[in-house]
mmJSON file of the N, C-alpha and C atoms, coordinates in Angstrom:
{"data_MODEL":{"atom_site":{
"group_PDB":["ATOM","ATOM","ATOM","ATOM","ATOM","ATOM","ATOM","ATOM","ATOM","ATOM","ATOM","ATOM","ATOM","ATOM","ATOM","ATOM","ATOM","ATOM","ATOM","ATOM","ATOM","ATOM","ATOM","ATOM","ATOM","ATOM","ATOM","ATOM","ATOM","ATOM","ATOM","ATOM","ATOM","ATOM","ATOM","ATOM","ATOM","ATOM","ATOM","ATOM","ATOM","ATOM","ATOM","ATOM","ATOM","ATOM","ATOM","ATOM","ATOM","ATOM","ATOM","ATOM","ATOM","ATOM","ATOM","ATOM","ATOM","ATOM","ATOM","ATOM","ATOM","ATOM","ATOM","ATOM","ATOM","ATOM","ATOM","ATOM","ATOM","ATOM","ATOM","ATOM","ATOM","ATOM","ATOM","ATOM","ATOM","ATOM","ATOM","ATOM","ATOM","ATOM","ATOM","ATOM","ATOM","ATOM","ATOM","ATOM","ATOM","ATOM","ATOM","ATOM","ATOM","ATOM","ATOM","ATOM","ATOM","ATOM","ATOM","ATOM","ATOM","ATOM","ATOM","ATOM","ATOM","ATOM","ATOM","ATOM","ATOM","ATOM","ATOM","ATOM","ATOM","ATOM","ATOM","ATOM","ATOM","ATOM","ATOM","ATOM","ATOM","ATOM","ATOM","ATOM","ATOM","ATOM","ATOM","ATOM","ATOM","ATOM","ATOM","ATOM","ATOM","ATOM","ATOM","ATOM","ATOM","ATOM","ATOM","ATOM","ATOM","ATOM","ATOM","ATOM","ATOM","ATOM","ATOM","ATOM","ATOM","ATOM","ATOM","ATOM","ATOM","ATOM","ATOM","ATOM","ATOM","ATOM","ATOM","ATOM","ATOM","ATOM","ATOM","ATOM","ATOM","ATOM","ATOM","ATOM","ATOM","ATOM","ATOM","ATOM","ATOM","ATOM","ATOM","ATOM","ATOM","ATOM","ATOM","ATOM","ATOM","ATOM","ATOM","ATOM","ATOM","ATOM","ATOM","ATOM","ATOM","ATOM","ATOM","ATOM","ATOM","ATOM","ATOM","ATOM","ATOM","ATOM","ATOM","ATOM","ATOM"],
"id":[1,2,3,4,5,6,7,8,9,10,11,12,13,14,15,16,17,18,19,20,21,22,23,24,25,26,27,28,29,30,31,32,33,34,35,36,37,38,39,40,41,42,43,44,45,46,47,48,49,50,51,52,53,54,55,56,57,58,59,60,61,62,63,64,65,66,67,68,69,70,71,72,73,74,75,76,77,78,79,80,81,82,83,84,85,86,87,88,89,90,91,92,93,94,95,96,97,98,99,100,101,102,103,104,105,106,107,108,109,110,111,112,113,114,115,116,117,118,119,120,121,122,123,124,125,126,127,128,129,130,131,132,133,134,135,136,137,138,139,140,141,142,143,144,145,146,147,148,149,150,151,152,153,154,155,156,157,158,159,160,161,162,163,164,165,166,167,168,169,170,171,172,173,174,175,176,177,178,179,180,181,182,183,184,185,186,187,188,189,190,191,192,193,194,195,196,197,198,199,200,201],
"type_symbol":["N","C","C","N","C","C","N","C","C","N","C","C","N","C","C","N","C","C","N","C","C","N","C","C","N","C","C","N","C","C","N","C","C","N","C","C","N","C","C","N","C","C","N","C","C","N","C","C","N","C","C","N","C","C","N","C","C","N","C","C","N","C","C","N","C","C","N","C","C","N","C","C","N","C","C","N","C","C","N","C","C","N","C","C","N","C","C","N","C","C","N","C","C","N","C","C","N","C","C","N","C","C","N","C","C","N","C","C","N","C","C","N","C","C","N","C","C","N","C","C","N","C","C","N","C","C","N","C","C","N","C","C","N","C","C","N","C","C","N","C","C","N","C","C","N","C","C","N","C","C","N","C","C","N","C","C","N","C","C","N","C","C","N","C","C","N","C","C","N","C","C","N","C","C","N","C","C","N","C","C","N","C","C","N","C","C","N","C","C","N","C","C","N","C","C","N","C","C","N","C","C"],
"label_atom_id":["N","CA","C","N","CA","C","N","CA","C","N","CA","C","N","CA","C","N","CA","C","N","CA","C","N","CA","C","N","CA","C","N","CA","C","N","CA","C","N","CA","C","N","CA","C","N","CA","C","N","CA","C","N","CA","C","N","CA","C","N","CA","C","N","CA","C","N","CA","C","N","CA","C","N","CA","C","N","CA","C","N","CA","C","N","CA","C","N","CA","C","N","CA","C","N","CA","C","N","CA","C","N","CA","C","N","CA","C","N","CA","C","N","CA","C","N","CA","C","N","CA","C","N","CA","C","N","CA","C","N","CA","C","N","CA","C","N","CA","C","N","CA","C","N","CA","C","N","CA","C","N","CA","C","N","CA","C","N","CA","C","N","CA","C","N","CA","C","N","CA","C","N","CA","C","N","CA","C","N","CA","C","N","CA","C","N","CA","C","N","CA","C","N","CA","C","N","CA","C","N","CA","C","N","CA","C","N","CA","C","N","CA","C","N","CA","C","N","CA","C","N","CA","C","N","CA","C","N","CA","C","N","CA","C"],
"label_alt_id":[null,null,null,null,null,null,null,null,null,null,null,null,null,null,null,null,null,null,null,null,null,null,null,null,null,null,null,null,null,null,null,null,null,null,null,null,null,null,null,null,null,null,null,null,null,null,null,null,null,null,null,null,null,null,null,null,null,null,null,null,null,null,null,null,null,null,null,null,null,null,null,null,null,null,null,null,null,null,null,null,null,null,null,null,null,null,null,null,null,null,null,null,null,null,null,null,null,null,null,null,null,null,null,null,null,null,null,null,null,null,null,null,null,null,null,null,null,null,null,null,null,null,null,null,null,null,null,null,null,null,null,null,null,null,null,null,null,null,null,null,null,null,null,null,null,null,null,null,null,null,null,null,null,null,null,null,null,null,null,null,null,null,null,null,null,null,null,null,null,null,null,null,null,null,null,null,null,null,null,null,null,null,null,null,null,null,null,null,null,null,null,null,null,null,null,null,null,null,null,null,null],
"label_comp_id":["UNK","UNK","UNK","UNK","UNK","UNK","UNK","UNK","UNK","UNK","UNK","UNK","UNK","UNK","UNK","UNK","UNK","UNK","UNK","UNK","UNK","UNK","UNK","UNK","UNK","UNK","UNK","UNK","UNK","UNK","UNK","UNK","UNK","UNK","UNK","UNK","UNK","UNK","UNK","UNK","UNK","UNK","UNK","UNK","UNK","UNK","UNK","UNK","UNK","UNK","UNK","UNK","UNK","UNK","UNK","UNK","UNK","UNK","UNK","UNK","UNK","UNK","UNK","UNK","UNK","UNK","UNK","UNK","UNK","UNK","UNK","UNK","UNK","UNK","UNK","UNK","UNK","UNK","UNK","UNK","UNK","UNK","UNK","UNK","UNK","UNK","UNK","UNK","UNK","UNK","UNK","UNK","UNK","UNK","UNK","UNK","UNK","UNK","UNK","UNK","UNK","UNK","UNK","UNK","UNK","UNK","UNK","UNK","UNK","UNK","UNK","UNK","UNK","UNK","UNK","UNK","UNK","UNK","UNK","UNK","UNK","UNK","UNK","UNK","UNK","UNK","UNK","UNK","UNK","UNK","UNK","UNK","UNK","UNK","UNK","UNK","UNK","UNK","UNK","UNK","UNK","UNK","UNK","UNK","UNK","UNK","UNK","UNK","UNK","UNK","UNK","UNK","UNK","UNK","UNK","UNK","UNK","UNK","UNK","UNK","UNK","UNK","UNK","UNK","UNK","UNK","UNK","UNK","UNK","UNK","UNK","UNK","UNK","UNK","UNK","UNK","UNK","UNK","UNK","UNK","UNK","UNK","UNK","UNK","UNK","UNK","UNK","UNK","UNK","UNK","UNK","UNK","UNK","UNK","UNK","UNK","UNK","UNK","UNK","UNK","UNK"],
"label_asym_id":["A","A","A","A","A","A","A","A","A","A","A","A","A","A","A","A","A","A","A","A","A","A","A","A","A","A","A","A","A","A","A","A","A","A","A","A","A","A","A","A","A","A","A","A","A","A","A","A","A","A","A","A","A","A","A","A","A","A","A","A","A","A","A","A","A","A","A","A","A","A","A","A","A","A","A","A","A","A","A","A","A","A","A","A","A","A","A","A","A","A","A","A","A","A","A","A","A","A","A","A","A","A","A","A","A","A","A","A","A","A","A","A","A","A","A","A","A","A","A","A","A","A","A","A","A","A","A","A","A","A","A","A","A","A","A","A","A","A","A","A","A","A","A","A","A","A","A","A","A","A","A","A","A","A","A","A","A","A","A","A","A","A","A","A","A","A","A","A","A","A","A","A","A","A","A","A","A","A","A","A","A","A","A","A","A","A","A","A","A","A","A","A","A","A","A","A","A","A","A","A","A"],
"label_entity_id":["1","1","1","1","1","1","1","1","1","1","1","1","1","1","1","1","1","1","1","1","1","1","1","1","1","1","1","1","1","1","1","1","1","1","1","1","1","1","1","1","1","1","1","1","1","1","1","1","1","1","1","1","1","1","1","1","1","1","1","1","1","1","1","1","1","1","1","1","1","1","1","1","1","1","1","1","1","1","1","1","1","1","1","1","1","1","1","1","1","1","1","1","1","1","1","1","1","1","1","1","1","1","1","1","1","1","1","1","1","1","1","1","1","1","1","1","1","1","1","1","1","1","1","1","1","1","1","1","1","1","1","1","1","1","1","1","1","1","1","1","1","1","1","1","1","1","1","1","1","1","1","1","1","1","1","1","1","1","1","1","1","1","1","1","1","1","1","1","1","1","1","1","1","1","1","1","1","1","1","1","1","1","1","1","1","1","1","1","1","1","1","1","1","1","1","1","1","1","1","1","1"],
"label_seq_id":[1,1,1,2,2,2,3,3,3,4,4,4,5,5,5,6,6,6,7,7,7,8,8,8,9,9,9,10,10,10,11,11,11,12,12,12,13,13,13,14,14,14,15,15,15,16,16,16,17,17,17,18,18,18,19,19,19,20,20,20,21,21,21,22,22,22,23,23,23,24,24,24,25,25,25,26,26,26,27,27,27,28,28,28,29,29,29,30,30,30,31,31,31,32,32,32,33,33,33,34,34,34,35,35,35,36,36,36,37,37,37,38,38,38,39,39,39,40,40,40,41,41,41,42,42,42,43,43,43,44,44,44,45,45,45,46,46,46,47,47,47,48,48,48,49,49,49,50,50,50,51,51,51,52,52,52,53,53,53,54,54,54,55,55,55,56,56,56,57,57,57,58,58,58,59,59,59,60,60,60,61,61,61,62,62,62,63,63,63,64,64,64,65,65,65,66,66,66,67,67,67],
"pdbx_PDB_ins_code":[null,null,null,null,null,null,null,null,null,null,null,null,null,null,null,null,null,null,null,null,null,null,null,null,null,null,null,null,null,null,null,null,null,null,null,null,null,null,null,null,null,null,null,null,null,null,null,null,null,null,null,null,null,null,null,null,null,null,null,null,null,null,null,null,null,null,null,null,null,null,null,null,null,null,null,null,null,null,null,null,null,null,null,null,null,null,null,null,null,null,null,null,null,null,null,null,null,null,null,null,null,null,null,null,null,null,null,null,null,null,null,null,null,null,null,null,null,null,null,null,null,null,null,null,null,null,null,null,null,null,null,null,null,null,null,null,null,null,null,null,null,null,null,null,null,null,null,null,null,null,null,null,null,null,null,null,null,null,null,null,null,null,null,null,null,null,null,null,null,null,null,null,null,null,null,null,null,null,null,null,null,null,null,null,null,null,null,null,null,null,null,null,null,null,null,null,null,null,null,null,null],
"Cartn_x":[85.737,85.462,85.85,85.936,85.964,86.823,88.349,89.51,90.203,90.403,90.89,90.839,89.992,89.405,89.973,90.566,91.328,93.085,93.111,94.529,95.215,96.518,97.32,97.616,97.887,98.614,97.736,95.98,95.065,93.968,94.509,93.601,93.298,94.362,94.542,93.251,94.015,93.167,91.577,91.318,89.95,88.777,89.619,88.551,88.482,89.452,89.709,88.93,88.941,88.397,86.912,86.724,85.162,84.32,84.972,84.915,84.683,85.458,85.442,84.03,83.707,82.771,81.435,80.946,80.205,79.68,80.961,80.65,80.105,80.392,80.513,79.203,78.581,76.926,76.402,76.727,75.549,75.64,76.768,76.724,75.415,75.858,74.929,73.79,73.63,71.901,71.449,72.106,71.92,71.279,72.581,72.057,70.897,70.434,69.353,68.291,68.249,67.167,66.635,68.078,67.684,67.051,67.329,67.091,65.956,65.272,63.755,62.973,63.413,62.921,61.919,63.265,62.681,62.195,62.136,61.366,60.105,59.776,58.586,57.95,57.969,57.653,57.43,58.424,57.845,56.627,57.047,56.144,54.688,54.376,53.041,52.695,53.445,53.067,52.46,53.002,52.253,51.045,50.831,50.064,48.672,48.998,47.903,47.511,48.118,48.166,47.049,47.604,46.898,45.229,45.144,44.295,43.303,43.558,42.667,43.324,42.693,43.398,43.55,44.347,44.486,44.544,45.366,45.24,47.067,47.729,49.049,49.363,50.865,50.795,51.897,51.843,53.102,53.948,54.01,55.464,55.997,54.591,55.368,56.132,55.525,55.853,57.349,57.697,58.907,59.568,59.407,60.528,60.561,60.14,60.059,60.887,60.575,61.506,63.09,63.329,64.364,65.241,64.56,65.078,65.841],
"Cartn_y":[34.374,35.482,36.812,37.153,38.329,37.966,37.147,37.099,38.157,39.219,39.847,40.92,41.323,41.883,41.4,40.444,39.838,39.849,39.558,39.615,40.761,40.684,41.766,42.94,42.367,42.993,43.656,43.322,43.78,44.728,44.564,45.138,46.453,47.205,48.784,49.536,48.71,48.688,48.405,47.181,46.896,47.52,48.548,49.034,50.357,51.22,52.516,52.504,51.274,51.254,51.624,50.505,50.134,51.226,52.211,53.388,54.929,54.351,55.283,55.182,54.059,53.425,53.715,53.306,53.706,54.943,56.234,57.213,58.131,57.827,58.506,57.971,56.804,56.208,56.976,57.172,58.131,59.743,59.932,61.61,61.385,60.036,60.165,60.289,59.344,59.384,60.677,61.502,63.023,63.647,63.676,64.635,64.612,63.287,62.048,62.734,62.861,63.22,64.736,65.396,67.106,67.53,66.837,66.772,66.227,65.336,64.628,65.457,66.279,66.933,68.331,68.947,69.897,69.559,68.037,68.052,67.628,67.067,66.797,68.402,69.312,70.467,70.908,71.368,71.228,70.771,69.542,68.756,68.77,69.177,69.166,70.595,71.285,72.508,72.496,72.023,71.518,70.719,70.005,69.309,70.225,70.921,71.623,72.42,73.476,73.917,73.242,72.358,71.678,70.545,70.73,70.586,71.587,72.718,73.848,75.355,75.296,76.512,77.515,78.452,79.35,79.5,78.86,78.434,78.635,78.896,79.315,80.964,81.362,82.344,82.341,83.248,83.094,83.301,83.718,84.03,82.922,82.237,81.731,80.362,80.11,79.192,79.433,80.941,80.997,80.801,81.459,81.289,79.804,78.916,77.405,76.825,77.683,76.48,77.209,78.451,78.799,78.806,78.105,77.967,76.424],
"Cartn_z":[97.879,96.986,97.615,98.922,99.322,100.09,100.147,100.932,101.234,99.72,99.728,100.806,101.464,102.709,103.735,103.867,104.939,105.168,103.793,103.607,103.809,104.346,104.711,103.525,102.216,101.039,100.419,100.801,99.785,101.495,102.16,103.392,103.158,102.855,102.776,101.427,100.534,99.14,99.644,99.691,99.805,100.603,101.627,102.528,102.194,101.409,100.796,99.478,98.947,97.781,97.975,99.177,99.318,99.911,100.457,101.2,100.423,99.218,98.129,96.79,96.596,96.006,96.729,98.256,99.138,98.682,99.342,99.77,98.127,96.757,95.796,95.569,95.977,95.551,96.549,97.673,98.498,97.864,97.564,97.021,95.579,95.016,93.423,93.722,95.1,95.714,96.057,96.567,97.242,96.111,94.934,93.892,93.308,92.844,92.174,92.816,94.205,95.264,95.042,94.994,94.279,93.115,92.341,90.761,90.955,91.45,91.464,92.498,92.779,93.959,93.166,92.374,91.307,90.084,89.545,88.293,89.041,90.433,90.891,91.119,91.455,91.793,90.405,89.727,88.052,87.62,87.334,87.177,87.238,88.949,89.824,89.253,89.043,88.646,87.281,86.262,84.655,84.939,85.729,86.267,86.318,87.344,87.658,86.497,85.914,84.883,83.82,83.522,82.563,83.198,84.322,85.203,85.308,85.469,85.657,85.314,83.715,83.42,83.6,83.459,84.471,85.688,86.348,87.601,88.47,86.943,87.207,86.196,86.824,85.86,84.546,83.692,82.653,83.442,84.663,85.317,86.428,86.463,87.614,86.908,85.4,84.813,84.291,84.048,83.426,84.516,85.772,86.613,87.091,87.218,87.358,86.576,85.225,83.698,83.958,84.727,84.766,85.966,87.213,87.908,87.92],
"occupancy":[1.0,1.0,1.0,1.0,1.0,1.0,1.0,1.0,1.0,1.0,1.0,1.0,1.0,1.0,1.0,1.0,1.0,1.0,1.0,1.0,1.0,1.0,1.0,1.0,1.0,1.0,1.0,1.0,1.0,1.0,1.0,1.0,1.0,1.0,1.0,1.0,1.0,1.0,1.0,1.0,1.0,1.0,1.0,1.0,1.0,1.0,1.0,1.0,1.0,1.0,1.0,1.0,1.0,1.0,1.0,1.0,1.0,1.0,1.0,1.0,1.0,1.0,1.0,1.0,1.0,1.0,1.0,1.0,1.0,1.0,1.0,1.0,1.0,1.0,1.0,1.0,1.0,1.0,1.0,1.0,1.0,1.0,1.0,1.0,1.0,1.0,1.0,1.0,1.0,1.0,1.0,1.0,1.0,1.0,1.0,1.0,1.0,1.0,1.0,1.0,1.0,1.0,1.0,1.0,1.0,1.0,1.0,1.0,1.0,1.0,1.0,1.0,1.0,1.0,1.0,1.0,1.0,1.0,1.0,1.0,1.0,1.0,1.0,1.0,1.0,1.0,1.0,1.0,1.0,1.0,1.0,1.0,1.0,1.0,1.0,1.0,1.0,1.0,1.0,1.0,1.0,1.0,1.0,1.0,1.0,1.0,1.0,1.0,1.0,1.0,1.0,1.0,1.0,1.0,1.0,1.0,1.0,1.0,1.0,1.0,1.0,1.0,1.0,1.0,1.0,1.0,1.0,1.0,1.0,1.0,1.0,1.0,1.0,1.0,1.0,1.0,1.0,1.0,1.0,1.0,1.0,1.0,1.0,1.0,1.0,1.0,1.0,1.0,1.0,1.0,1.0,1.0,1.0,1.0,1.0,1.0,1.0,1.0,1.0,1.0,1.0],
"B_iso_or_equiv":[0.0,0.0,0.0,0.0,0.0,0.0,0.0,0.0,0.0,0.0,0.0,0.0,0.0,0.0,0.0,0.0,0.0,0.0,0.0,0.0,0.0,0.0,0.0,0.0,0.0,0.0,0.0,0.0,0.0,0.0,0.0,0.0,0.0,0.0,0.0,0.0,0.0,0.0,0.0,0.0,0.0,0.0,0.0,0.0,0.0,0.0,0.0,0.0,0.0,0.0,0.0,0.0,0.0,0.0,0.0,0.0,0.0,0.0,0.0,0.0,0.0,0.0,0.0,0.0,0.0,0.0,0.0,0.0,0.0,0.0,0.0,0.0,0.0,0.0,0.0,0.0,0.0,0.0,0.0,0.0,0.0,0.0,0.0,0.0,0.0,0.0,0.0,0.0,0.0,0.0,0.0,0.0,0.0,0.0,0.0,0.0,0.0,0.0,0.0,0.0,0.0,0.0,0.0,0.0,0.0,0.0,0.0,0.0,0.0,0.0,0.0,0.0,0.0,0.0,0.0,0.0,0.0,0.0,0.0,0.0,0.0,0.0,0.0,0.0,0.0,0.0,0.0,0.0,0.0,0.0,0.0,0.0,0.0,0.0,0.0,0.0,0.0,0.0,0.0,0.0,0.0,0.0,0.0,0.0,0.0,0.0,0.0,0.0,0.0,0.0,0.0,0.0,0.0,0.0,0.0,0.0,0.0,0.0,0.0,0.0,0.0,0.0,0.0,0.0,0.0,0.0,0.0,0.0,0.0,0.0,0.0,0.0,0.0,0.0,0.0,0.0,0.0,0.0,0.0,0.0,0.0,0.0,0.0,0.0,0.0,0.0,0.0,0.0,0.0,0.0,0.0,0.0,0.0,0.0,0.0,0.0,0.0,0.0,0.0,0.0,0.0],
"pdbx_formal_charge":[null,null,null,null,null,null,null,null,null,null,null,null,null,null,null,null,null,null,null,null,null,null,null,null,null,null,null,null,null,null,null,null,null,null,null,null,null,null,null,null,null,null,null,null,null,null,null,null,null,null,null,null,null,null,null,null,null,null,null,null,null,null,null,null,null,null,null,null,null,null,null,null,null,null,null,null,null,null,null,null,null,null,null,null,null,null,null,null,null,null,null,null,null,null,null,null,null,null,null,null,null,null,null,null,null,null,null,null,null,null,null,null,null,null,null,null,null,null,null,null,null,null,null,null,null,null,null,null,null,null,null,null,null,null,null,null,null,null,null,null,null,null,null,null,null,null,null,null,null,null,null,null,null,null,null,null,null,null,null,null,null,null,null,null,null,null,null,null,null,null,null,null,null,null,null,null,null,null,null,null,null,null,null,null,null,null,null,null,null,null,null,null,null,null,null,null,null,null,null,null,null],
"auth_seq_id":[1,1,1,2,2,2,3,3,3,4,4,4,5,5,5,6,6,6,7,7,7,8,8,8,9,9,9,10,10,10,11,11,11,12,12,12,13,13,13,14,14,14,15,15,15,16,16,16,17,17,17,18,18,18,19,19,19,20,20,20,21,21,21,22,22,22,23,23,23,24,24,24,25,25,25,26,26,26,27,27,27,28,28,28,29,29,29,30,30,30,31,31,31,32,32,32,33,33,33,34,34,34,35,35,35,36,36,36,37,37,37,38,38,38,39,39,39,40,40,40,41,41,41,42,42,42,43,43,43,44,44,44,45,45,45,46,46,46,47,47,47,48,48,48,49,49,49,50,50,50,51,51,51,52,52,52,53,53,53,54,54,54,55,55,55,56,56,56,57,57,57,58,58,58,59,59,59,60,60,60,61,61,61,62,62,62,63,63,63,64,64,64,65,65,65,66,66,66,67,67,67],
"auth_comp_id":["UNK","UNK","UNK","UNK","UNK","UNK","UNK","UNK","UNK","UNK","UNK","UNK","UNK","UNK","UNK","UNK","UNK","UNK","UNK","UNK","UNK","UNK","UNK","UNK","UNK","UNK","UNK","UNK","UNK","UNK","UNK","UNK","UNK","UNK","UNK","UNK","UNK","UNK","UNK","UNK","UNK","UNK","UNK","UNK","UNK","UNK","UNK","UNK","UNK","UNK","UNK","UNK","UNK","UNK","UNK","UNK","UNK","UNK","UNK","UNK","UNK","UNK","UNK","UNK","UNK","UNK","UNK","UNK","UNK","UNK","UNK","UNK","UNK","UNK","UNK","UNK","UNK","UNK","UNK","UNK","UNK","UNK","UNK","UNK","UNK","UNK","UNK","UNK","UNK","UNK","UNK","UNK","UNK","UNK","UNK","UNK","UNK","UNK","UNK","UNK","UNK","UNK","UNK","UNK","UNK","UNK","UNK","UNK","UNK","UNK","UNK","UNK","UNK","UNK","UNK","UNK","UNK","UNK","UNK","UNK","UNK","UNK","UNK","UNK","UNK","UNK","UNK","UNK","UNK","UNK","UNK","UNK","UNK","UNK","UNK","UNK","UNK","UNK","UNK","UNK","UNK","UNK","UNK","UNK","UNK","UNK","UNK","UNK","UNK","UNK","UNK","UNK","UNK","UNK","UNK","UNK","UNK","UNK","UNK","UNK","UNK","UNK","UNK","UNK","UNK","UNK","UNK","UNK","UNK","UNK","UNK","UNK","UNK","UNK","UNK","UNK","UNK","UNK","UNK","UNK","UNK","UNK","UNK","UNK","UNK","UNK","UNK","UNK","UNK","UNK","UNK","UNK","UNK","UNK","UNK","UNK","UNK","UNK","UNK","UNK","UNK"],
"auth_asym_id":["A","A","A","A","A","A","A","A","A","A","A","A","A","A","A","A","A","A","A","A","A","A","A","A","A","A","A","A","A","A","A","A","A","A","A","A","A","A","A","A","A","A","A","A","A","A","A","A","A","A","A","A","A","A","A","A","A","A","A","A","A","A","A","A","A","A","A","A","A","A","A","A","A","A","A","A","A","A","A","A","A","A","A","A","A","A","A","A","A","A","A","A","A","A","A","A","A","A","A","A","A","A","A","A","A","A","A","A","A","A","A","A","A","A","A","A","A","A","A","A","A","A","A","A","A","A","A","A","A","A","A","A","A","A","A","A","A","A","A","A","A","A","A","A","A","A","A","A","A","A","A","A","A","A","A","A","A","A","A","A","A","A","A","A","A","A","A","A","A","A","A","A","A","A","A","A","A","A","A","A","A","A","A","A","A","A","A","A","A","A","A","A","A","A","A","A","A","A","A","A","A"],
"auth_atom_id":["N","CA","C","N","CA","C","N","CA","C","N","CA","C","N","CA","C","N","CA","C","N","CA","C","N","CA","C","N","CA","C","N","CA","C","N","CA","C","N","CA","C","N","CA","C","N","CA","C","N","CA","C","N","CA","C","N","CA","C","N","CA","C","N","CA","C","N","CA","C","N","CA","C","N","CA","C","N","CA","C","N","CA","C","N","CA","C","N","CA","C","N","CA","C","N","CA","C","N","CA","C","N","CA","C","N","CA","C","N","CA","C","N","CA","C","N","CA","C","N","CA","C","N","CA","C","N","CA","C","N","CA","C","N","CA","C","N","CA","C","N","CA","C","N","CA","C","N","CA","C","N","CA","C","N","CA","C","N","CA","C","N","CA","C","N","CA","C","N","CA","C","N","CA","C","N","CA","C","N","CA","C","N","CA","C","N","CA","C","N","CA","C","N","CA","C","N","CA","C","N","CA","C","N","CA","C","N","CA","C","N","CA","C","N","CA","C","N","CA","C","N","CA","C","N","CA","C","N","CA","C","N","CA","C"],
"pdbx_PDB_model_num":[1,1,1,1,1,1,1,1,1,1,1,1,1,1,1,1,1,1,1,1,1,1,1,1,1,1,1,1,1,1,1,1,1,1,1,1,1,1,1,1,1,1,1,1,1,1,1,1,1,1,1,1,1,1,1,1,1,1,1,1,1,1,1,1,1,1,1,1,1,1,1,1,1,1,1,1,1,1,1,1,1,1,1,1,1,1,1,1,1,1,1,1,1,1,1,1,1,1,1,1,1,1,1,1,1,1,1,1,1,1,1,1,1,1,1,1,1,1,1,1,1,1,1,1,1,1,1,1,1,1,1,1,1,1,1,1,1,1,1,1,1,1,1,1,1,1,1,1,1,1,1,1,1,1,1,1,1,1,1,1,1,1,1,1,1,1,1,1,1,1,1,1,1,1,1,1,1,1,1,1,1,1,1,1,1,1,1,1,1,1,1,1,1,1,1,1,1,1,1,1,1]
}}}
């Protein structure tokens, strides 16, 4: 199943490919990580909010939804 990795004609291909595939899933992971990073902070912030009112401000909420 995975000869192709061996073979001379497909060597070049298969490790550029695989290299290329790799490296573009760790960038998706990076971003994934940023993006969950700020809807968790968000998030914890509505959280509280709605936890104990008044406890945030109209501003700090706008600048959150706009950052």
């Amino acid at each position: 199943m995975f000869r192709f990795f061996t073979q001379r004609h497909w060597l070049l291909w298969s490790w550029i490919g695989s290299a290329i595939i790799l490296s573009s899933l760790w960038i998706q992971v990076k971003i994934d990580v940023k993006i969950n990073e700020w809807f968790g902070q968000f998030y914890d912030m509505i959280q509280k909010a709605l936890g104990a009112p008044n406890s945030i401000t109209i501003e700090e909420y706008w600048a959150s939804l706009l950052s």
